[in-house]
N, C-alpha and C positions, 0 to 999 in steps of 0.2 A: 821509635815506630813512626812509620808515615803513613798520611793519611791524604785522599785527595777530595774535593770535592767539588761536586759542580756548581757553582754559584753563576753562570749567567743570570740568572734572574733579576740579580741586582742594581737596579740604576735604569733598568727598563720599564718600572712601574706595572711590575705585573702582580702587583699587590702581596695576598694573602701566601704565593709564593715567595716575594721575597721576603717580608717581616719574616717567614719561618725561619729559610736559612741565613740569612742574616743575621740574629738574635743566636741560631745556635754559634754560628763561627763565633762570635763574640766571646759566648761562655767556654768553647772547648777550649780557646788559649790561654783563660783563669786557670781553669781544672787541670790541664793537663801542659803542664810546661818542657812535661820530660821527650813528648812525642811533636811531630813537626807535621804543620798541617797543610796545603797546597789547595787554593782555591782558585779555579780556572771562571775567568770574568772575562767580561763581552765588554765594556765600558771603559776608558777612564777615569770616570766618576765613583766608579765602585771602589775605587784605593783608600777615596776618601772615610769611606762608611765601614771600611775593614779596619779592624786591631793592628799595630804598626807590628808586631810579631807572628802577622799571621803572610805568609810566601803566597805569592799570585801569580797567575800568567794565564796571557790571554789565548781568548780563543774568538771562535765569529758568534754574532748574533745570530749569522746563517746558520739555522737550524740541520740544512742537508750538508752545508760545509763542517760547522764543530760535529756532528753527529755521524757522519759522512766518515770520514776519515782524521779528521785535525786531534780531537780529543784522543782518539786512538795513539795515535804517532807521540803526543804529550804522554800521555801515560807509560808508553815502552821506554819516553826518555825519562819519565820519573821514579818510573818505578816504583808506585806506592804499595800498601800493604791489602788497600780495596778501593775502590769509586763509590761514594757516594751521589746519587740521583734523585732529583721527583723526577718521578711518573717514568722517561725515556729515558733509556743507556745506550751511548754511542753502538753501531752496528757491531762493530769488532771492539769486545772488552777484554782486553790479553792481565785482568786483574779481579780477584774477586767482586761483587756487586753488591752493594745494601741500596734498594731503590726507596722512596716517601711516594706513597700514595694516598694522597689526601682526603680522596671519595671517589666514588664510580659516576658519578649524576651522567659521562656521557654515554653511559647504556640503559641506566635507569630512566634516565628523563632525555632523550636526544632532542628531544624540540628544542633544546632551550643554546643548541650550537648549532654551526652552521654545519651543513653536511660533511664539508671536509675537512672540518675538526675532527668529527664525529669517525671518521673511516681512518685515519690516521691515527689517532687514539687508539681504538681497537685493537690498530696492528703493532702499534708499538708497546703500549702498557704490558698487550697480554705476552709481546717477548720478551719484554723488560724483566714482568715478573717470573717467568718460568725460567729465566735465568738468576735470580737473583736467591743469593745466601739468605735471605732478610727482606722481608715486607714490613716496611713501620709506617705506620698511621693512626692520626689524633684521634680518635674516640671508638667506642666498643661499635657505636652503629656502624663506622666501616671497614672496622672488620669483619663483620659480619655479612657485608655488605661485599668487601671482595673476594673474602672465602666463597662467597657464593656462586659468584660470578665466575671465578680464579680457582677451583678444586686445588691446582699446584699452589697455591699460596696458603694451605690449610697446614699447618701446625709449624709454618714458618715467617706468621704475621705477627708483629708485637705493637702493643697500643703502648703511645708515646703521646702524653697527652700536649697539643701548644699551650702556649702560656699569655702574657701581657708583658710588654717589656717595663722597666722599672722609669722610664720616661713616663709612663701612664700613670700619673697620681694626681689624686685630688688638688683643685687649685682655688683662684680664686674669682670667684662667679666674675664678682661684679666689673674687675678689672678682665675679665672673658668678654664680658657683655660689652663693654667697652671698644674693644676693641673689634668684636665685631660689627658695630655701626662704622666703625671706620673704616674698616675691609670689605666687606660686604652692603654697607646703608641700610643694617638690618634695625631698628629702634626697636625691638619688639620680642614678648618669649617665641620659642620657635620649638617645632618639632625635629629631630635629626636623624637622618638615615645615613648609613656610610657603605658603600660599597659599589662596585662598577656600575655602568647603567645598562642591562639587560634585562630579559624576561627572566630567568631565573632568580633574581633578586626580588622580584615584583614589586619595582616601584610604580606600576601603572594600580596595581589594586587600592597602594599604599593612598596615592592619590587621590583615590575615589574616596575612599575609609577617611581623609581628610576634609575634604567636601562634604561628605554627611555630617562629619563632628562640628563645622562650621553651620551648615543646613540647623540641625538640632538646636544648637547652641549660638546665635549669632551673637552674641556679646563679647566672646571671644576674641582675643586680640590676634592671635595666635599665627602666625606664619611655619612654612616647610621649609626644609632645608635637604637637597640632595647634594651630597660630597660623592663624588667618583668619576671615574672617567670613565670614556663614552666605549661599550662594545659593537659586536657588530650588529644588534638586532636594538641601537641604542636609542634610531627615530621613532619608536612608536612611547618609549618615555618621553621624551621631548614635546612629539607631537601630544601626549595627554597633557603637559604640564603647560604648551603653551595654549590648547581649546579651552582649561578648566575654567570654568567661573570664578573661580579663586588664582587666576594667572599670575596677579600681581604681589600673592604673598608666598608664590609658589618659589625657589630660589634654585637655579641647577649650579654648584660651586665649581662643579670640574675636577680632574685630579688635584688633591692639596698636597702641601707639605707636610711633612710630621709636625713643625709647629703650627701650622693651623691647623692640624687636626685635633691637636690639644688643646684649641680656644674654640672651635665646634661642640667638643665634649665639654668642654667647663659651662660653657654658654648655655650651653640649650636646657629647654626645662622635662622632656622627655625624650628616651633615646629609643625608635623605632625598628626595627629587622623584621621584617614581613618574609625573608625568602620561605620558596617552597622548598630546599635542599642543599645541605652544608653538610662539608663531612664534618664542621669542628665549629665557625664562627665566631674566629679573633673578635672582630668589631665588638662582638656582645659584650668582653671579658675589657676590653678595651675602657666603653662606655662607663661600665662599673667602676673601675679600676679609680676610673675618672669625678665618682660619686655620683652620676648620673642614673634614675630612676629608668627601666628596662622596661619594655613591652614585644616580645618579639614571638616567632611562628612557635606552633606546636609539631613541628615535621623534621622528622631526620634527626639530626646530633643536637639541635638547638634545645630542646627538653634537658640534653646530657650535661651539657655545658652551663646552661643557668642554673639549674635543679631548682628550688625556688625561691631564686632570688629575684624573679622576672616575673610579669602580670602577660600569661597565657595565651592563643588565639589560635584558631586556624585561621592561615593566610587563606584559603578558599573565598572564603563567608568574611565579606566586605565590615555584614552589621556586626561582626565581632572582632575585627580589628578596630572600629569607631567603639564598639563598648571599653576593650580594655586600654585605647590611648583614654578616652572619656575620664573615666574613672582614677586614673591620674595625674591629669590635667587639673581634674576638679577636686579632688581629696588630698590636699597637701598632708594630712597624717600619713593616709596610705602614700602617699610620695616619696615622704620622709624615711617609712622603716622599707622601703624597698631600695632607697639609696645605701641605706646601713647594710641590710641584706647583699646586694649588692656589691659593697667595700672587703667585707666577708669575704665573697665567695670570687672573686677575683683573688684575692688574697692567696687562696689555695694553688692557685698554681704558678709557675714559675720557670723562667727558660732556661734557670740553674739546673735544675732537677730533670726540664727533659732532656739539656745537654748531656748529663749523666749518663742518664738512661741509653741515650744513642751511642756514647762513649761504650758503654758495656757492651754494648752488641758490636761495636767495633771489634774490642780486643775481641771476642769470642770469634768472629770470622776472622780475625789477623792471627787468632791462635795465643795469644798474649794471655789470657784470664787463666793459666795455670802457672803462670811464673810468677815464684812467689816476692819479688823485690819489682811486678809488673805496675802500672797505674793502674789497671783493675781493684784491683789490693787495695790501694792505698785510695779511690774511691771509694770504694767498700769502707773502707777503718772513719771516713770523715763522716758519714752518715750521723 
C-alpha cells in the first residue's frame, strides 16, 4: 500500500503544524513496514528530520504553485492509495483525501488573522473538507467545533488526539538553569510561555498578569520568558514587553530549536498558556512531559487537554491569570504535586497511538481493513 502525504510544513517553522506531521511520519514507518509512504517537502532541510525509510519528493513552498497544479501532477505520477492534508487539498485531487483540521478559531475568532488569511481559509478548508473521505482532528472541542461549522463533516470527523514526542522528558533543572544564563543571561527563576507571538496567544494579557504578580509581590526574583516567532499582528507584543515597567526581565527568545526548547522547559519554574483558543495545545503536554508545573486558559480544548493537571484561569480577567501563576510561584507543595500530576497526564498520550489511529482510517479509505493478512490486522493484534 501507498500512502502520500503532504508534509511541506516542515523545516518552515510553522510550528504546531509541523511537530504534528512530523511526529506522525515518524511512527507510521515503525508500525507499518509493509506499506510505502511518500512525503512531499518544500525544504532540503526536511530530509534531515525524516525516517531514512520514509520516500520524499519535492514540491514549492508556493502555496498557489504546489496547490495549483504541482501536487496534482506528483500524485497522477505516484499514484498513491490517498493524500493526506492539514487544512488545504491541492485544487485537482485525482486520489482519495484524509484532510487534519486542527480548529476553526479563523471563523470563530477572525480577529486574531489578517483578513486574507481569513478569506482564504474559508475557501479552502470548506472545499477541502466537502471533498474529503475523513476529517481528523485532536480533541472532541473541534469536532464539535467543525461539525458545526462543516454540516458535511458530520459523521465523517474522527478525534485523533496529538501527543508529546518522546524527546519531551523530564531533565535536569539545574544543569537547564545553567545553561540558560549562558544563552540567554538569564541568572534568575522565570516564567515561560511557548508559542508564536500573536493576539491569539495572548501574550499582551500574559504580560500584564506578570506586572501585577510583581506589583503584589515585589520580592520576587522572577523574570518572563517568551519563545516563539514573530506573526503578523506580532508589534503589539513587542511593543507591550518593551513599554512594561518590568522591560528588563521581560525576555522575547524568538523562534528556538527543539533543544532549547527543552532547556526552556527544564528551566523555568512555571509553565504559562493564557491563549484564548487551541483546538489541541502541544506546548501544554510538552511542558508537562517536561516536569514542569502548568498554569494555562480555561477556553476551548485546553481544559481537555490538561484535565487537572493544570492550575485554571480565564485568559480574559488579568487578576486571575496573577492569581493562579501566584499561587504557584508561592506554594512549592502545590507546585510539586502539580508537576507529578502533570508527568501523569502527559504520560497518557503518545504519537504511537495517534499514528495508529490515522493509519486505520488510512486502510479503511484505501479499502485495505478487510484483507485479512492487511496491516490493519496486524495493528489491531498488537494492541
Amino acid at each position: 500500500m501507498r500512502f502520500a502525504i503532504d508534509a511541506h510544513a516542515i523545516g518552515q517553522h510553522l510550528t504546531g503544524n509541523e511537530v504534528y506531521i512530523r511526529n506522525l511520519l515518524h511512527e507510521f514507518t515503525t508500525l507499518d513496514r509493509a506499506s510505502e509512504f511518500i512525503a512531499y517537502i518544500s525544504t532540503p532541510e526536511a530530509v534531515g528530520e525524516l525516517p531514512p525509510a520514509l520516500k520524499t519528493r519535492r514540491v514549492s513552498a508556493n502555496p498557489y504553485v504546489r496547490l495549483g497544479w504541482q501536487m496534482s501532477a506528483r500524485l497522477r505520477r505516484d499514484k498513491p492509495a490517498l493524500l493526506h492534508v492539514q487544512y488545504t487539498a491541492p485544487i485537482s485531487c485525482p486520489v482519495p483525501l484524509v484532510v487534519s483540521v486542527h480548529d476553526v478559531s479563523f471563523l470563530e475568532h477572525p480577529k486574531f488573522f489578517s483578513p486574507a488569511r481569513v478569506f482564504q481559509l474559508r475557501q479552502t478548508v470548506s472545499r477541502t473538507i466537502a471533498q474529503a473521505a475523513r476529517v481528523l482532528t485532536p480533541s472532541e472541542f473541534s469536532r464539535s467545533s467543525i461539525e458545526r461549522h462543516y454540516p458535511q463533516a458530520r459523521g465523517k470527523t474522527v478525534v485523533v488526539h496529538n501527543a508529546v514526542s518522546p524527546r519531551f522528558r523530564h531533565g535536569n533543572r539545574e544543569q537547564a538553569r545553567a545553561r540558560m544564563k549562558a544563552r540567554f543571561g538569564i541568572d534568575a527563576p522565570f516564567l515561560l510561555n511557548v508559542g508564536d507571538l500573536q493576539s491569539r496567544k495572548n501574550q499582551v494579557g500574559l504580560i500584564g498578569a506578570f506586572e501585577n504578580l510583581i506589583r503584589l509581590h515585589p520580592h520576587l526574583p522572577h523574570h518572563l520568558v517568551l519563545a516563539g516567532q514573530d506573526k503578523w499582528d506580532a508589534p503589539a507584543v513587542r511593543q507591550a514587553a518593551a513599554k512594561s515597567v518590568l522591560a528588563n526581565r521581560i525576555h522575547l527568545a524568538g523562534y528556538v530549536s527543539d533543544d532549547e526548547l527543552h532547556m526552556l522547559y527544564y528551566a523555568c519554574e512555571v509553565f504559562v498558556f493564557p491563549s484564548f483558543y487551541e483546538g489541541f495545545g502541544i506546548p501544554i503536554l510538552e511542558a508537562m512531559a517536561c516536569g514542569c508545573a502548568v498554569a494555562c486558559s480555561n477556553l476551548s480544548a485546553m481544559p481537555e487537554v490538561a484535565d487537572g493537571a493544570a492550575i485554571f484561569f480565564d485568559p480574559r480577567v488579568e487578576s486571575e491569570m496573577t492569581r493562579a501563576i501566584r499561587d504557584l510561584v508561592m506554594d512549592a507543595e502545590l507546585r510539586a504535586r502539580m508537576q507529578r500530576l502533570g508527568l501523569q497526564r502527559a504520560a497518557a498520550f503518545s504519537w504511537e497511538r495517534a499514528a495508529r489511529s490515522s493509519l486505520e482510517v488510512y486502510y479503511e479509505i484505501a479499502g485495505a481493513s478487510s484483507r485479512a493478512d492487511g496491516p490493519a490486522k496486524s495493528l489491531r493484534a498488537a494492541r
